[in-house]
PDB file of N, CA, C and O in Angstrom:
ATOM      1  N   UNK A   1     100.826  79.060  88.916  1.00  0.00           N
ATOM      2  CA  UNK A   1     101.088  78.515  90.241  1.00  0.00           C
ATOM      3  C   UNK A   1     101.273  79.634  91.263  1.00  0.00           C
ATOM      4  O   UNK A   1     101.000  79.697  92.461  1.00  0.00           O
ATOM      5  N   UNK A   2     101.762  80.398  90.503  1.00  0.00           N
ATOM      6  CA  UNK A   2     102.108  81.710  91.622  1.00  0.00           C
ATOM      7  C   UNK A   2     100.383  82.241  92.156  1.00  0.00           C
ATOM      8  O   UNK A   2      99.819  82.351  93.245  1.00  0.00           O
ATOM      9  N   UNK A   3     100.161  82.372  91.322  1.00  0.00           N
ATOM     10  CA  UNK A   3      98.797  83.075  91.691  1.00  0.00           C
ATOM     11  C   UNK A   3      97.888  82.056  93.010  1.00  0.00           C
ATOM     12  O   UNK A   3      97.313  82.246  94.081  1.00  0.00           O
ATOM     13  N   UNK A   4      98.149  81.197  92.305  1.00  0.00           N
ATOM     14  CA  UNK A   4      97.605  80.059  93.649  1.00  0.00           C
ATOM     15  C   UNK A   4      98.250  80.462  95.007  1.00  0.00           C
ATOM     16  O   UNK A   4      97.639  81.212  95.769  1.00  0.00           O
ATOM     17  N   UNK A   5      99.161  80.099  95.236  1.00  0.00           N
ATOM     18  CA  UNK A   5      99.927  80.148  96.284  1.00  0.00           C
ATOM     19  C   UNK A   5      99.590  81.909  96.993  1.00  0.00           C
ATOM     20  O   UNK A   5      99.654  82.004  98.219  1.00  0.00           O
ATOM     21  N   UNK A   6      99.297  83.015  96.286  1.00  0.00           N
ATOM     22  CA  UNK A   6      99.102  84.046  96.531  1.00  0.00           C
ATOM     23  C   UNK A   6      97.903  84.105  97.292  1.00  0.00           C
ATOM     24  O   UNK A   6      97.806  84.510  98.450  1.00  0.00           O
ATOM     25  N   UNK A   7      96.600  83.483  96.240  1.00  0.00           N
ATOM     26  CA  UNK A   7      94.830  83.273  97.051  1.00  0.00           C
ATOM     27  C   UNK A   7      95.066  82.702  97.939  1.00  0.00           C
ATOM     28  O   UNK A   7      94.354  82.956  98.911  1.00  0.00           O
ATOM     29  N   UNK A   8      96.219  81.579  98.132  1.00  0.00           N
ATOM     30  CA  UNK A   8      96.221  80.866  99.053  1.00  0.00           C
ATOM     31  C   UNK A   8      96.519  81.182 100.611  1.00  0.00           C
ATOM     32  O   UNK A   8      95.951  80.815 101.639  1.00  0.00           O
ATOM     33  N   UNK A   9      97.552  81.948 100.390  1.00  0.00           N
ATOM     34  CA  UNK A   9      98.006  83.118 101.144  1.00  0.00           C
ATOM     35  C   UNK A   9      96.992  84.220 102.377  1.00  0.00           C
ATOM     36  O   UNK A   9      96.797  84.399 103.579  1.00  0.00           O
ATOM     37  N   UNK A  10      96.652  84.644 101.192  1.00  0.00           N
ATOM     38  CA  UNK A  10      95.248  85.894 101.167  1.00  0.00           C
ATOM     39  C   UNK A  10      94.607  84.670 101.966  1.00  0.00           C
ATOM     40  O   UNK A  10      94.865  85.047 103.109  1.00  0.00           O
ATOM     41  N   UNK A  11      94.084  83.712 102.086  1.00  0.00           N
ATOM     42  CA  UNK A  11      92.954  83.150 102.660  1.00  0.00           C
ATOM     43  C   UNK A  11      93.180  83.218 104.269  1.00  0.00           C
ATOM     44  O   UNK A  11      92.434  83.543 105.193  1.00  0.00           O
ATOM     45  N   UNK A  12      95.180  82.554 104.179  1.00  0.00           N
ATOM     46  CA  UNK A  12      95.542  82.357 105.763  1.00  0.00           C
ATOM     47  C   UNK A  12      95.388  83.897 106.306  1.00  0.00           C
ATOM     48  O   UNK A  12      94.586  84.206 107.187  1.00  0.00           O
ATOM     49  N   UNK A  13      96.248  84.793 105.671  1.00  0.00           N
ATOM     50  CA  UNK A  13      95.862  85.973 106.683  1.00  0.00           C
ATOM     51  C   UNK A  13      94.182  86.183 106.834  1.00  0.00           C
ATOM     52  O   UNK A  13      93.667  86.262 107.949  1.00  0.00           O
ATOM     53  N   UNK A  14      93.625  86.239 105.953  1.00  0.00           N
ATOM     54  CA  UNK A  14      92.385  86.239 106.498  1.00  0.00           C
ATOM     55  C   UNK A  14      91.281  85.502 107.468  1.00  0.00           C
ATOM     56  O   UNK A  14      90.132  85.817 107.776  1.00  0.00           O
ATOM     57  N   UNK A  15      92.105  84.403 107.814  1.00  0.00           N
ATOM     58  CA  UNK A  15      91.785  83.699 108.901  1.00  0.00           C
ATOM     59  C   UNK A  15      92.351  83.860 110.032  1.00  0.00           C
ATOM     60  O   UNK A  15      91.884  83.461 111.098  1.00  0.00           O
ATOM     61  N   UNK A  16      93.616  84.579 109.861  1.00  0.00           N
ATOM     62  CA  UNK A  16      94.870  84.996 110.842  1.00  0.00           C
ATOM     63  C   UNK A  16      93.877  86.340 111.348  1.00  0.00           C
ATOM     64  O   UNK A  16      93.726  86.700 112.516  1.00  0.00           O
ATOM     65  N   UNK A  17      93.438  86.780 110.485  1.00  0.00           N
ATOM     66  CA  UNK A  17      92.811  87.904 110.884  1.00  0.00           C
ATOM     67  C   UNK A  17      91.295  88.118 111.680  1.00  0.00           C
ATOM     68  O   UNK A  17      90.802  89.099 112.237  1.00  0.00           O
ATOM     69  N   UNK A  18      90.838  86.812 111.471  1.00  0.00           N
ATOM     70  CA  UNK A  18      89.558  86.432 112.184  1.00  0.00           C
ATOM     71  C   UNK A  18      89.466  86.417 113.368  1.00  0.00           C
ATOM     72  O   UNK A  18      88.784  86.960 114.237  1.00  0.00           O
ATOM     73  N   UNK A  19      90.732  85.288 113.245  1.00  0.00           N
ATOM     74  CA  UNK A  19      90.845  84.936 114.813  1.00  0.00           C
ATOM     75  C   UNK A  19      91.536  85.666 115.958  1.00  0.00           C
ATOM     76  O   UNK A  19      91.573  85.186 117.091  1.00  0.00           O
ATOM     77  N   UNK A  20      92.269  87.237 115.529  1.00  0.00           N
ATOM     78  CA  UNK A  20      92.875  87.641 116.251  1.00  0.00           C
ATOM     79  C   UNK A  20      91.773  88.731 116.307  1.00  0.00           C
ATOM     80  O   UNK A  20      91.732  89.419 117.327  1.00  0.00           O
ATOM     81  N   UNK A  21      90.933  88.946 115.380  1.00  0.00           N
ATOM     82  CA  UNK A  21      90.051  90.180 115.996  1.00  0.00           C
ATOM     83  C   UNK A  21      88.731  89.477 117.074  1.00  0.00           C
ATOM     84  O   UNK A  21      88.050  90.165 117.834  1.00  0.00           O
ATOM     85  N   UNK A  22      88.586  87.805 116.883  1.00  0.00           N
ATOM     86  CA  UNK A  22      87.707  87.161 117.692  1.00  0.00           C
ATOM     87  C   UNK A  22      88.287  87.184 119.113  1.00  0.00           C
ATOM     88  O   UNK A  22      87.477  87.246 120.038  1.00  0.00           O
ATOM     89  N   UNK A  23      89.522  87.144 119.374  1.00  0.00           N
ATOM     90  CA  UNK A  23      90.057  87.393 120.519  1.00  0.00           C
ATOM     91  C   UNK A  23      90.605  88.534 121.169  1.00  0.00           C
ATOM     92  O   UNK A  23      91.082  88.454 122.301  1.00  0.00           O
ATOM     93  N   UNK A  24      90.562  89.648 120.483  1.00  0.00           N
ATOM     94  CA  UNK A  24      90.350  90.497 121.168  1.00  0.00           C
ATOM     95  C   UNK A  24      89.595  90.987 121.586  1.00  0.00           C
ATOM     96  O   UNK A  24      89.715  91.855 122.450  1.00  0.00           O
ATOM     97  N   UNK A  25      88.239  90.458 120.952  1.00  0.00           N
ATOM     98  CA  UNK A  25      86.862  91.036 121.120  1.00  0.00           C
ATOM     99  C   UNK A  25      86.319  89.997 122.478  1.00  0.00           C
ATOM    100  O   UNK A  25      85.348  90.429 123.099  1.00  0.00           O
ATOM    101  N   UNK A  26      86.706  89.139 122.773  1.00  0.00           N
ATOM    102  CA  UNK A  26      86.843  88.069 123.820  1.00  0.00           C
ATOM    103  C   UNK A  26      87.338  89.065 125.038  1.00  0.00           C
ATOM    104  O   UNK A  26      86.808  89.444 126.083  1.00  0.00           O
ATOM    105  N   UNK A  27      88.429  89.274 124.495  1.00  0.00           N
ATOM    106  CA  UNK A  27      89.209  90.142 125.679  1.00  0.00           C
ATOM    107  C   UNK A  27      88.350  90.873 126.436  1.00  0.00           C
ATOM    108  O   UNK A  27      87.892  90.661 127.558  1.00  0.00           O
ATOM    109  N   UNK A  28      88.155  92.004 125.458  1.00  0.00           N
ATOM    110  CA  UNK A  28      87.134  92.967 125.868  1.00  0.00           C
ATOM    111  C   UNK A  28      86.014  93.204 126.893  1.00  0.00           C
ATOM    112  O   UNK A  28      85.695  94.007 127.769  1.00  0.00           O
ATOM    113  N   UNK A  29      85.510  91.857 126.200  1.00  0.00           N
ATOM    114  CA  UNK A  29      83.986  91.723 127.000  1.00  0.00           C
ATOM    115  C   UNK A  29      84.324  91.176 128.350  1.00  0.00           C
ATOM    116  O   UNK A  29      83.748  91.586 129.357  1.00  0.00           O
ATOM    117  N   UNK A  30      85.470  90.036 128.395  1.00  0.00           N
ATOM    118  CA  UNK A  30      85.562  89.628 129.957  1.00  0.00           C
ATOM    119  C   UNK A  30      86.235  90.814 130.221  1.00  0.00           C
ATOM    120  O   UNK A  30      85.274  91.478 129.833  1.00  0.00           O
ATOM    121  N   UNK A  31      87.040  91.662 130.538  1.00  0.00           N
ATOM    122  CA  UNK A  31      87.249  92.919 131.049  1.00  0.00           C
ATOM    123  C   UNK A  31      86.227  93.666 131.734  1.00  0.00           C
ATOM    124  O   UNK A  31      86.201  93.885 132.945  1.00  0.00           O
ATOM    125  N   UNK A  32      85.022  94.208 130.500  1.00  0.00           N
ATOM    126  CA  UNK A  32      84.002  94.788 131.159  1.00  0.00           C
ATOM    127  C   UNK A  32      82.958  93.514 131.866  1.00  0.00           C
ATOM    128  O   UNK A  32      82.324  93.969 132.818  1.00  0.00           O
ATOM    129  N   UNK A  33      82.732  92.370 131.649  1.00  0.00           N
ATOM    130  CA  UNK A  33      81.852  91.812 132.487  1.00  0.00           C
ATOM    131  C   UNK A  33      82.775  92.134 134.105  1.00  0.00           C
ATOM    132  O   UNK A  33      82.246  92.589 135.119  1.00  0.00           O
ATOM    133  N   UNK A  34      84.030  91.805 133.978  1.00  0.00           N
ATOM    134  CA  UNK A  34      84.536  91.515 135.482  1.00  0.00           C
ATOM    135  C   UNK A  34      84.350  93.034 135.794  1.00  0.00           C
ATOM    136  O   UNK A  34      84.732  93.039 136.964  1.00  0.00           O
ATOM    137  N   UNK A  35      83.996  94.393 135.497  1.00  0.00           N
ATOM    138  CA  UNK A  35      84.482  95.325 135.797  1.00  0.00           C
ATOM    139  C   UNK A  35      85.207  95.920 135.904  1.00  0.00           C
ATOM    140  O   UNK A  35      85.036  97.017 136.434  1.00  0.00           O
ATOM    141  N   UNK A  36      86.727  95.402 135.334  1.00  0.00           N
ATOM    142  CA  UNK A  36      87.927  96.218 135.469  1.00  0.00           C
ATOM    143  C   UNK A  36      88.020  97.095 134.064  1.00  0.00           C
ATOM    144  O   UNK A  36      89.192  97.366 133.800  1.00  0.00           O
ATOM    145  N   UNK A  37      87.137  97.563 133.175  1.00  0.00           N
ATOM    146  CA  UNK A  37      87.221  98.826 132.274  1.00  0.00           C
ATOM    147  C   UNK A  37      85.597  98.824 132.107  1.00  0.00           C
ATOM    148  O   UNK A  37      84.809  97.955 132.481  1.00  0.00           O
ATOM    149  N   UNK A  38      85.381  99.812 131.570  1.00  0.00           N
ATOM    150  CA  UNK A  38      83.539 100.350 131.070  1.00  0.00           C
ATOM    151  C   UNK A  38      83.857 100.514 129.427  1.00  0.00           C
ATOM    152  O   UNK A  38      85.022 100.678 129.065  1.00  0.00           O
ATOM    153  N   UNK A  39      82.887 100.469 128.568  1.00  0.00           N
ATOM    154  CA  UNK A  39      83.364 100.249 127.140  1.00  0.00           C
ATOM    155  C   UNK A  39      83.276 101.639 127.089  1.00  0.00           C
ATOM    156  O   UNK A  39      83.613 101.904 125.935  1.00  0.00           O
ATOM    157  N   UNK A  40      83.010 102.726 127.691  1.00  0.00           N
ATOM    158  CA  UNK A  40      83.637 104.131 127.470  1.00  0.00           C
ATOM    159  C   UNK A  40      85.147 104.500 127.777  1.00  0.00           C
ATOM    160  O   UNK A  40      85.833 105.383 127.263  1.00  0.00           O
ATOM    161  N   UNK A  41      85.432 103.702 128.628  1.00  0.00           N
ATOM    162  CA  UNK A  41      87.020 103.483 129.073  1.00  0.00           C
ATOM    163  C   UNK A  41      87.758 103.179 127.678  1.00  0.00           C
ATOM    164  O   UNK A  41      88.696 103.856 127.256  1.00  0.00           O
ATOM    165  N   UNK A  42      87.188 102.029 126.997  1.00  0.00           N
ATOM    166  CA  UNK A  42      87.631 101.407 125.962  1.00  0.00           C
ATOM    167  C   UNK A  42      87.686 103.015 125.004  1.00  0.00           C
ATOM    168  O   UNK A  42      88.556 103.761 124.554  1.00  0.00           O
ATOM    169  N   UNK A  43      86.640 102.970 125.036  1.00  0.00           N
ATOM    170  CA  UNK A  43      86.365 103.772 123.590  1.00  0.00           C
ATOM    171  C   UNK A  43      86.946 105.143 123.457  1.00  0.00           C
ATOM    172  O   UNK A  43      87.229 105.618 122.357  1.00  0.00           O
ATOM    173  N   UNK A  44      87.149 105.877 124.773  1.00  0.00           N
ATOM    174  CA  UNK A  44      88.189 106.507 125.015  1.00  0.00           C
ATOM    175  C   UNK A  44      89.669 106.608 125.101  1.00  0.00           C
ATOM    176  O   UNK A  44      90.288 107.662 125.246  1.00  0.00           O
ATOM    177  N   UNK A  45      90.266 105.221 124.982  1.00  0.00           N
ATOM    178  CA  UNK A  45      91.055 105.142 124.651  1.00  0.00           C
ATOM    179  C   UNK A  45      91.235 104.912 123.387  1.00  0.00           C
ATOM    180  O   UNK A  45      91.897 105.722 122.739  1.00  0.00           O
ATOM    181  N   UNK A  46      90.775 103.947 122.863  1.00  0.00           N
ATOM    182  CA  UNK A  46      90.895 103.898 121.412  1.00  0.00           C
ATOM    183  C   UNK A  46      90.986 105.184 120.627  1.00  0.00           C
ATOM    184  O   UNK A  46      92.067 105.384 120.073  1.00  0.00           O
ATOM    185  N   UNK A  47      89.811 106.306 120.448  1.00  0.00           N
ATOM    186  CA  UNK A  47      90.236 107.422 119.943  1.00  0.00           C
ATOM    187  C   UNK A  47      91.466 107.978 120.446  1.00  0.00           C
ATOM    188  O   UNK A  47      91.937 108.668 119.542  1.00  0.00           O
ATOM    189  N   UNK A  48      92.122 107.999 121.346  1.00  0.00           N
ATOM    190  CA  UNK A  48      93.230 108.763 122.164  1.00  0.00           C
ATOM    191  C   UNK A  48      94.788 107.808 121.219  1.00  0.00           C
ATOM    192  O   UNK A  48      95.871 108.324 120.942  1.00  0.00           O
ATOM    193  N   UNK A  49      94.463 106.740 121.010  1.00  0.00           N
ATOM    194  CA  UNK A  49      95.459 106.031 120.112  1.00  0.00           C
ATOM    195  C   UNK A  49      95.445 106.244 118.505  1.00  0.00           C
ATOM    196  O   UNK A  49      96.387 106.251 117.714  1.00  0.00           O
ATOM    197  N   UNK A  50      94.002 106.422 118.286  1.00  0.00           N
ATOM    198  CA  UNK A  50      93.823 106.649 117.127  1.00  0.00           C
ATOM    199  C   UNK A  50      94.645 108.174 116.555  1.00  0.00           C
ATOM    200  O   UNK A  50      95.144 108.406 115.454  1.00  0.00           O
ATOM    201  N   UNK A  51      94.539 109.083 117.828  1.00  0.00           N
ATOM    202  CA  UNK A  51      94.397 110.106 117.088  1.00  0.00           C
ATOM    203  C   UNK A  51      96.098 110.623 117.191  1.00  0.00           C
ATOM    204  O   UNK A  51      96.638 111.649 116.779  1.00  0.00           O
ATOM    205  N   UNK A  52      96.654 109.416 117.935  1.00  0.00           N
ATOM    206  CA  UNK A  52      98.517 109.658 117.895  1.00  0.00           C
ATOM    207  C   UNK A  52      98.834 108.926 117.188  1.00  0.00           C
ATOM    208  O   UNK A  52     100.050 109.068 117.062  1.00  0.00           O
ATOM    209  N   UNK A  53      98.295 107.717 116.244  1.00  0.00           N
ATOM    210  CA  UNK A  53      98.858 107.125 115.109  1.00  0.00           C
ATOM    211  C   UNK A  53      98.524 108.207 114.108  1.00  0.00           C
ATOM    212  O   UNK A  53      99.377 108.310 113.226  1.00  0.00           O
ATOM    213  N   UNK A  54      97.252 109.244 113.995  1.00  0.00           N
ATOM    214  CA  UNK A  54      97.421 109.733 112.709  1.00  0.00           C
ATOM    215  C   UNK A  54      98.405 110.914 112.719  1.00  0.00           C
ATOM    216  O   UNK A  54      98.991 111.336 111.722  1.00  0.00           O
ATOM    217  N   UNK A  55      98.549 111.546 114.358  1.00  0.00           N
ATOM    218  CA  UNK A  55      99.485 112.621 114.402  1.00  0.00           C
ATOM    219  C   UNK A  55     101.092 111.871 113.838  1.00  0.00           C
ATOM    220  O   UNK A  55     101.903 112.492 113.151  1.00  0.00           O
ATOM    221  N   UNK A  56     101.255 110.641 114.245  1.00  0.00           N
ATOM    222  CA  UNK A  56     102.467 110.182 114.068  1.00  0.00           C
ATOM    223  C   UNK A  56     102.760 110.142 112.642  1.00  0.00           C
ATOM    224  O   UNK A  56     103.833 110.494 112.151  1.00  0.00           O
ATOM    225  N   UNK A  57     101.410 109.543 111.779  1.00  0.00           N
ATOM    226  CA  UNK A  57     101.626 109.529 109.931  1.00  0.00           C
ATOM    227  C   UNK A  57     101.403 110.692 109.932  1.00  0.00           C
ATOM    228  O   UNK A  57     101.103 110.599 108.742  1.00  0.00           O
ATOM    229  N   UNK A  58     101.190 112.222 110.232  1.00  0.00           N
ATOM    230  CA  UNK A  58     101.443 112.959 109.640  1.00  0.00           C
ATOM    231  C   UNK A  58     102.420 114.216 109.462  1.00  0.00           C
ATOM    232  O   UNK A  58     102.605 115.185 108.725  1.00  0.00           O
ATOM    233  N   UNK A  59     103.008 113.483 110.789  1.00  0.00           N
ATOM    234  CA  UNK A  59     105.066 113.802 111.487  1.00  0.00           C
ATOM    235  C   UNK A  59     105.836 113.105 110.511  1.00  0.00           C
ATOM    236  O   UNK A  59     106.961 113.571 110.333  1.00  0.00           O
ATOM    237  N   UNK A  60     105.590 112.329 109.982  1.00  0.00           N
ATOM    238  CA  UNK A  60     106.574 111.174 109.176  1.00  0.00           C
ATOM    239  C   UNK A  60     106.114 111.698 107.919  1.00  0.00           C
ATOM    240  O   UNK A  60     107.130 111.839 107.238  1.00  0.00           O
ATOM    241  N   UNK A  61     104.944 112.117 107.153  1.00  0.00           N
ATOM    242  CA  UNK A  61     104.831 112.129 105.692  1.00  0.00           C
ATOM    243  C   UNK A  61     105.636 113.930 105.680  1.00  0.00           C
ATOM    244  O   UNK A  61     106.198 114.470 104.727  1.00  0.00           O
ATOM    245  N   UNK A  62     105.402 114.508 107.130  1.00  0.00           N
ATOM    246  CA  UNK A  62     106.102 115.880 106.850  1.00  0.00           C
ATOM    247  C   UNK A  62     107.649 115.750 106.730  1.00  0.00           C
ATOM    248  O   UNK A  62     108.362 116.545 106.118  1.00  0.00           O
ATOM    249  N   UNK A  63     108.080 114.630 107.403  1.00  0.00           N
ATOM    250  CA  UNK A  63     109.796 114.751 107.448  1.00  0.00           C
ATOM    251  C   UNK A  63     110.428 114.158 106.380  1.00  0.00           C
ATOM    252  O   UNK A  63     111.630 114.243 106.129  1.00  0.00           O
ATOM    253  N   UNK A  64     109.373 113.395 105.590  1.00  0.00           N
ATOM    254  CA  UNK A  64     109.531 112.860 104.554  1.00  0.00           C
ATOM    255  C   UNK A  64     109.348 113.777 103.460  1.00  0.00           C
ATOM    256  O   UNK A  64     109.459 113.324 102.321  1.00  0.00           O
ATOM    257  N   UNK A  65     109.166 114.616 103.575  1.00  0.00           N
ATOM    258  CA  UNK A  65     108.938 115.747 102.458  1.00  0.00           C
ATOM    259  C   UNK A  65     109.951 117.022 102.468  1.00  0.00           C
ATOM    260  O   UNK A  65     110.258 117.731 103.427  1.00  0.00           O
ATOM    261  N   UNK A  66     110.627 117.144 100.315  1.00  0.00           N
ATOM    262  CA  UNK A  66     111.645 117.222 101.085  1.00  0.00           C
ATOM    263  C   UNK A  66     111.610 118.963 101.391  1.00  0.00           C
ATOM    264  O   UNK A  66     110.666 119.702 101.111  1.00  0.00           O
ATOM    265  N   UNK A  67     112.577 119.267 101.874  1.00  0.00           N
ATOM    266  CA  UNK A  67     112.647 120.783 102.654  1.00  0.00           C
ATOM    267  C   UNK A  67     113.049 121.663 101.221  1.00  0.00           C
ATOM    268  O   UNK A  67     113.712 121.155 100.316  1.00  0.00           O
ATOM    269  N   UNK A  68     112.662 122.701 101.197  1.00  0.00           N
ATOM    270  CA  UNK A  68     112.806 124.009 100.292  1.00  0.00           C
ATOM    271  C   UNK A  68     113.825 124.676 100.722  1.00  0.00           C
ATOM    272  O   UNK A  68     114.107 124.714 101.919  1.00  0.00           O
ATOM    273  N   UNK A  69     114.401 125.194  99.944  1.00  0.00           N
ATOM    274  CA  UNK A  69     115.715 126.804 100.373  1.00  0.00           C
ATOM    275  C   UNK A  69     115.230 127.998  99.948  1.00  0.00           C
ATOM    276  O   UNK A  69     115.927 128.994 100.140  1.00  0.00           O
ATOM    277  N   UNK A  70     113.847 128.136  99.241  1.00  0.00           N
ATOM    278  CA  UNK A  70     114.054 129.491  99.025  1.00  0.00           C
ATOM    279  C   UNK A  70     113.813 130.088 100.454  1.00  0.00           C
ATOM    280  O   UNK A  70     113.793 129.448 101.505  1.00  0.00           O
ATOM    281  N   UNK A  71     113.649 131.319 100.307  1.00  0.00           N
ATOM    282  CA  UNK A  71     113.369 132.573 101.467  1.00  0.00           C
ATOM    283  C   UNK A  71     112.175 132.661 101.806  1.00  0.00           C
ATOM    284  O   UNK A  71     111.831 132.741 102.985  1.00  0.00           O
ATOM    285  N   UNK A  72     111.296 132.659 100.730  1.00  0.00           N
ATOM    286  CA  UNK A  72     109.837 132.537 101.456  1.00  0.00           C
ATOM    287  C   UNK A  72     109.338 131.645 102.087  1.00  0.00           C
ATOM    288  O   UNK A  72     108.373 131.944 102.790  1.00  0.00           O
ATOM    289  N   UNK A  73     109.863 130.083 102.065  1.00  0.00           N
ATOM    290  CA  UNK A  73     109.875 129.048 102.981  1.00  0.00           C
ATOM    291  C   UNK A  73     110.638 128.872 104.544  1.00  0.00           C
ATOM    292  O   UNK A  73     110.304 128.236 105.545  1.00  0.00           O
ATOM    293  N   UNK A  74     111.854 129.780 104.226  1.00  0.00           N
ATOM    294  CA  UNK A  74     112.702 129.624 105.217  1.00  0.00           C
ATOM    295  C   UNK A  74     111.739 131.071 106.642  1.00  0.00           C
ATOM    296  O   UNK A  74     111.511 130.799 107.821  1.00  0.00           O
ATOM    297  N   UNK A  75     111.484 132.117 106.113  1.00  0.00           N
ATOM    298  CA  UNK A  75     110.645 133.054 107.079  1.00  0.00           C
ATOM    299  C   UNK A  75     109.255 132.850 106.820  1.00  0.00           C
ATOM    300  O   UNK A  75     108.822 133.477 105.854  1.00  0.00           O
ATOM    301  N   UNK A  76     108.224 131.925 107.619  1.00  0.00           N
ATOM    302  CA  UNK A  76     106.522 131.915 106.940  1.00  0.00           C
ATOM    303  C   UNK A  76     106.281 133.309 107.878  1.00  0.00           C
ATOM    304  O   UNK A  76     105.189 133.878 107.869  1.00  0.00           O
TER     305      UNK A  76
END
């Protein structure tokens, strides 16, 4: 039964997930039809987010790691 309820699960987010990438992609396009962004606008931003979520996971996997005492760590 468990397993059911799990596929079952898996199906809603994946419909949860349809419909929220169908509407953003909605978004989008009326944006650039009306003219208020160019899909280089878009796409420029997107990398510019992209590339501070990975700076951000890779601030967090460093602080998460734990710190050394010897001497050769403490002076690089």
């Amino acid at each position: 039964m468990k397993k059911l309820e799990m596929i079952g699960q898996l199906a809603d987010l994946k419909e949860i997930d349809y419909k929220n990438t169908l509407s953003i992609s909605v978004l989008l396009e009326l944006l650039i039809e009306k003219n208020l962004i160019t899909r280089q606008d878009f796409v420029r931003k997107a990398r510019e987010l992209e590339a501070a979520t990975l700076a951000e996971i890779i601030l967090s996997r460093r602080s998460q790691t734990p710190v050394s005492s010897s001497p050769s760590q403490l002076n690089p």
